[in-house]
C-alpha positions as CSV (number, residue, x, y, z in Angstrom):
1,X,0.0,0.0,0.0
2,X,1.0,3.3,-0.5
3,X,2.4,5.7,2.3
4,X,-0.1,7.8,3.3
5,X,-4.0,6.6,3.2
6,X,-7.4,7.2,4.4
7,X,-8.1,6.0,8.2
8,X,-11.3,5.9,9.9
9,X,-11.5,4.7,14.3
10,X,-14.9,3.4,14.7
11,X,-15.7,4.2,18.9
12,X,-18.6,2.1,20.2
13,X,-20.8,4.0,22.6
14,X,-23.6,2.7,24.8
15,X,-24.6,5.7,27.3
16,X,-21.3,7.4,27.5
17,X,-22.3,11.0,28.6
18,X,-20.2,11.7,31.4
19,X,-16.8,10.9,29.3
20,X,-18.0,11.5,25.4
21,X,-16.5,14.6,24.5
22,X,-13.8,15.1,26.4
23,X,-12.4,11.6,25.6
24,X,-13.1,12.5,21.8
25,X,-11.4,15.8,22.0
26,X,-8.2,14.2,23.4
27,X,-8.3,12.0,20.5
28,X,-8.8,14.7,18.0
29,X,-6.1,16.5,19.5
30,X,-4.0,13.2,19.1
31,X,-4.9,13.0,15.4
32,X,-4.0,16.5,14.6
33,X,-0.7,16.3,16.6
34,X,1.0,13.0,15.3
35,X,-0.9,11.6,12.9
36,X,-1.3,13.9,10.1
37,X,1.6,12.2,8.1
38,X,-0.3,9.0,7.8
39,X,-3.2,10.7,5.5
40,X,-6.3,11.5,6.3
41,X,-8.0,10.7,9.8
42,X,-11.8,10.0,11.0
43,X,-13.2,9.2,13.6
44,X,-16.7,7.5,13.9
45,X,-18.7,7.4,17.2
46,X,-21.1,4.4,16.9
47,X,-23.8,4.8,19.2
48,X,-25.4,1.0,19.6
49,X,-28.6,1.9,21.6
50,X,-27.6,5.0,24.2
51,X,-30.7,5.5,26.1
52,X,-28.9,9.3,28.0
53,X,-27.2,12.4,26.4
54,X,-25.1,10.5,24.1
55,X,-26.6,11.2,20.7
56,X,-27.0,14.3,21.6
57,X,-23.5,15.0,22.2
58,X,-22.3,13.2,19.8
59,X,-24.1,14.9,16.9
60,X,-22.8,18.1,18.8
61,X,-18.8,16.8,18.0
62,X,-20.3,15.7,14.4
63,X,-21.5,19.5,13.9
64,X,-18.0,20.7,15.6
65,X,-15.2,18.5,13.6
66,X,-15.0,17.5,10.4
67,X,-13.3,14.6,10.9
68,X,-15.7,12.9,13.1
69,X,-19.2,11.5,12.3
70,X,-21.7,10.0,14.3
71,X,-23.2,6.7,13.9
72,X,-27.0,5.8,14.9
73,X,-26.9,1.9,15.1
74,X,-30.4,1.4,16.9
75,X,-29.3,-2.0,18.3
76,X,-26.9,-2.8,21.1
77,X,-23.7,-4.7,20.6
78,X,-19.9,-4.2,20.1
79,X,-19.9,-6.3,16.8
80,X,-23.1,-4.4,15.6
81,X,-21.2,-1.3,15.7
82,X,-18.3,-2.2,14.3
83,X,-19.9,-3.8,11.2
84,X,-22.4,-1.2,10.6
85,X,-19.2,1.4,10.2
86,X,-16.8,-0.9,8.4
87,X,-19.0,-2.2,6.1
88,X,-19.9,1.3,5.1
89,X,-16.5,2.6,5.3
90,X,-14.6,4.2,2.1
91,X,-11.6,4.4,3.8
92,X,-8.1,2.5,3.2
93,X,-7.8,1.3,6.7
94,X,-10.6,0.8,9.5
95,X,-9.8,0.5,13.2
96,X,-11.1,-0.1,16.7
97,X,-10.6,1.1,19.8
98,X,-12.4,2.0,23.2
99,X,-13.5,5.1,24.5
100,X,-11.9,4.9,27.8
101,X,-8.7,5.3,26.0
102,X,-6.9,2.5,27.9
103,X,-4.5,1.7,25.1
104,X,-2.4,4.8,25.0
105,X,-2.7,6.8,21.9
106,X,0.7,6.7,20.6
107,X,0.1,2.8,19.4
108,X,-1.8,4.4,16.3
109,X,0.4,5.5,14.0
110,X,2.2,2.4,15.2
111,X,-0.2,-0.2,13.9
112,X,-1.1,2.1,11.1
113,X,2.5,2.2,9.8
114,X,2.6,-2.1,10.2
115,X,-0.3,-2.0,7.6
116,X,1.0,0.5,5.4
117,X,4.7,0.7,5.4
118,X,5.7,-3.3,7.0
119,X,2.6,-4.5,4.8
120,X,0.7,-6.4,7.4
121,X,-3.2,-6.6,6.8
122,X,-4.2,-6.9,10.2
123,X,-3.0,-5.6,13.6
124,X,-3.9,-6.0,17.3
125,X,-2.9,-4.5,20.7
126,X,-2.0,-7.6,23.5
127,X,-1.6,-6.9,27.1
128,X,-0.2,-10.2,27.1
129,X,3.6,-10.1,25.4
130,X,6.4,-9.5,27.5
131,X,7.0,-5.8,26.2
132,X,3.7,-5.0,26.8
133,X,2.8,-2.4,29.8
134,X,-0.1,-3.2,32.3
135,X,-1.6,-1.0,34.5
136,X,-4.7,-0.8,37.5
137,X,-5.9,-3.8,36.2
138,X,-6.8,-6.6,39.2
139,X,-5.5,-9.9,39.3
140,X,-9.1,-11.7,38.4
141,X,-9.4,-9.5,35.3
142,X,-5.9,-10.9,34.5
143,X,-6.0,-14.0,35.5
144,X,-9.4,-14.5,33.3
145,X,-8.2,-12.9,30.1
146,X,-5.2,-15.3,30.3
147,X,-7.2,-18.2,30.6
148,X,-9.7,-17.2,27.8
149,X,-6.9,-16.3,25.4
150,X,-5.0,-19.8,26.3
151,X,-8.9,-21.5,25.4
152,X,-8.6,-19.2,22.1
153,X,-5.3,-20.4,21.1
154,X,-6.2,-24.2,22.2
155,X,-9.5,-24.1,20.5
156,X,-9.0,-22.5,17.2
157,X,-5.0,-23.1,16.8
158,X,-4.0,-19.3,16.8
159,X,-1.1,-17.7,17.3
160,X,-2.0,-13.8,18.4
161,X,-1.9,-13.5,21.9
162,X,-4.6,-11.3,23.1
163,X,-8.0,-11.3,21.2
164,X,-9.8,-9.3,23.9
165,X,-7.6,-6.4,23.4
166,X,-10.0,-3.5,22.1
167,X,-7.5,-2.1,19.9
168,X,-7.7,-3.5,16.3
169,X,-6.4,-2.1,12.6
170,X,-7.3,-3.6,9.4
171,X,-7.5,-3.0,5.6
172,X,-11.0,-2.2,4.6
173,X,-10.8,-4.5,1.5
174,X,-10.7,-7.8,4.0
175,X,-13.5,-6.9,6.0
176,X,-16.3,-8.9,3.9
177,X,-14.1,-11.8,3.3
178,X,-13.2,-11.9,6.9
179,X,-17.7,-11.4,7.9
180,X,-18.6,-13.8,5.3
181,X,-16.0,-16.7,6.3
182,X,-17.2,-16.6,9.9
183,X,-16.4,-13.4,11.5
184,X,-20.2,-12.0,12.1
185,X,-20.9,-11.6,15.8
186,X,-22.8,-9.1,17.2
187,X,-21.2,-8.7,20.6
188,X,-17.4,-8.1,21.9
189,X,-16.6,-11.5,20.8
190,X,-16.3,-10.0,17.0
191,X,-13.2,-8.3,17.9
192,X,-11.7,-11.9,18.2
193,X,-13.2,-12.8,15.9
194,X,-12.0,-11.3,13.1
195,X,-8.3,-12.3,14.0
196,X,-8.7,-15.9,14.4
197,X,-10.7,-15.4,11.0
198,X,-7.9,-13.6,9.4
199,X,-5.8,-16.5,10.5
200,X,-7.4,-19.3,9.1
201,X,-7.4,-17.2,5.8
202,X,-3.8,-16.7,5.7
203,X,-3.9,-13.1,6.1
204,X,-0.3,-11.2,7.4
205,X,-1.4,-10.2,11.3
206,X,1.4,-8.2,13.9
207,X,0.7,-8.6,16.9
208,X,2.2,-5.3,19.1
209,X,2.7,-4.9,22.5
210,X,0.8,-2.2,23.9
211,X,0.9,0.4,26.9
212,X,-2.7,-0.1,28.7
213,X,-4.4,1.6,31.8
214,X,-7.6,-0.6,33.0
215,X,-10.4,2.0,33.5
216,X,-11.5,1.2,37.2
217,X,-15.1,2.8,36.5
218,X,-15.6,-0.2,33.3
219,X,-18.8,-1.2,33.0
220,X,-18.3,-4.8,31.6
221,X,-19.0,-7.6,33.7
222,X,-16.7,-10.0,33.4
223,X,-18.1,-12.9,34.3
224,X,-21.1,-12.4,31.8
225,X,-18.7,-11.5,28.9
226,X,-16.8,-14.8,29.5
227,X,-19.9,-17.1,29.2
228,X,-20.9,-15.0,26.1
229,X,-17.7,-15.6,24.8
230,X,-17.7,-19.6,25.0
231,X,-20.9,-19.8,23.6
232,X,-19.5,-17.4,20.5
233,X,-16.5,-19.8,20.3
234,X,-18.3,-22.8,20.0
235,X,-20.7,-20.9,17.0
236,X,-17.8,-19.8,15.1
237,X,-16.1,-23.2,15.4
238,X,-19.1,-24.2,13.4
239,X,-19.0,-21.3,10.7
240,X,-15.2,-21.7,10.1
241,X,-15.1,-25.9,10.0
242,X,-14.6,-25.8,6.1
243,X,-12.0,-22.9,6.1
């Protein structure tokens, strides 16, 4: 690809009022800052089902920068959101990442520069390689996403080492191969999915090590996501069996 290229950061929402804007102003900030030698830069807030301020506010950044656009998707779910944007997407490159902001902002134009200057055609954060930097995060959060990404690996033959890390790059042009071999849930599991999808289809994947500040006010229960994982697993074990 060539050296410079058109980037859109999808941002799932689900009642973010209290941290919206000024989380999405530190990002634009970010963008304007160090990115601008990559190429152009957007940023799409999906809103999957916000029941407070949040559309409101996010229409309000919409209105305010041009680089941003807000996304209505009327149904809840991490996956949801991220397919609704990508599959809409003109862009070069489509990317994930949380609102919290846990993986520091300087991994950007690090995983954007794997796909476009090192060639790779998909790239993930992992809290999990030796290089990478933890912090706040509680020792059942860790111990759990160790075990789930050790039952990834086992069940599905992987190599990447963190799949729950929401901090994901990918070209656009792979995203409906990658949904129409398998990777099609609607719930956080599609962020894992899509790499042990890109893996069974021989796509080039980096897997970087990333700086990463666990948000002590997260709303995810962890317990709840784990069973909704395993039951995702065992679905896309079905999907992918021909691959």
């Amino acid at each position: 690809m060539r050296n410079a290229a058109n980037i859109e950061i999808t941002i799932p929402v689900l009642n973010e009022e209290k941290t919206l804007r000024e989380n999405v102003e530190k990002v634009i900030e970010f963008f304007q800052q160090e990115c601008s030698h990559l190429g152009e830069i957007s940023l799409v807030i999906a809103d999957n089902g916000s029941t407070d301020k949040t559309e409101l506010i996010g229409l309000g950044l919409q209105d305010g920068n041009e680089c941003v656009r807000y996304l209505k998707v009327e149904s809840k779910g991490v996956g949801l959101a991220l397919k609704t944007s990508w599959r809409h997407s003109k862009s070069d490159i489509v990317g994930y990442m949380d609102l919290d902001l846990a993986t520091d902002l300087r991994h950007i134009p690090q995983a954007i520069s794997a796909i476009l200057v090192e060639g790779y055609d998909i790239v993930t954060g992992s809290r999990l390689l030796k290089q990478s930097n933890v912090l706040n995060r509680g020792l059942l959060r860790g111990f759990i996403s160790k075990i789930f990404n050790f039952i990834v690996r086992s069940y599905f033959s992987t190599k990447f080492s963190d799949g729950m890390c929401g901090f994901k790059f990918l070209r656009q042009d792979i995203y409906t191969k990658l949904n129409e071999a398998g990777a099609q849930s609607n719930g956080w599991f599609f962020a894992t999915e899509i790499l042990i999808v890109g893996e069974k289809l021989g796509y080039k994947l980096k897997d970087i090590p990333v700086t990463w500040i666990d948000d002590p006010d997260s709303k995810v229960n962890i317990i709840k996501l784990m069973i909704e994982y395993l039951k995702a697993m065992r679905k896309l074990k079905q999907r992918i069996s021909t691959i």
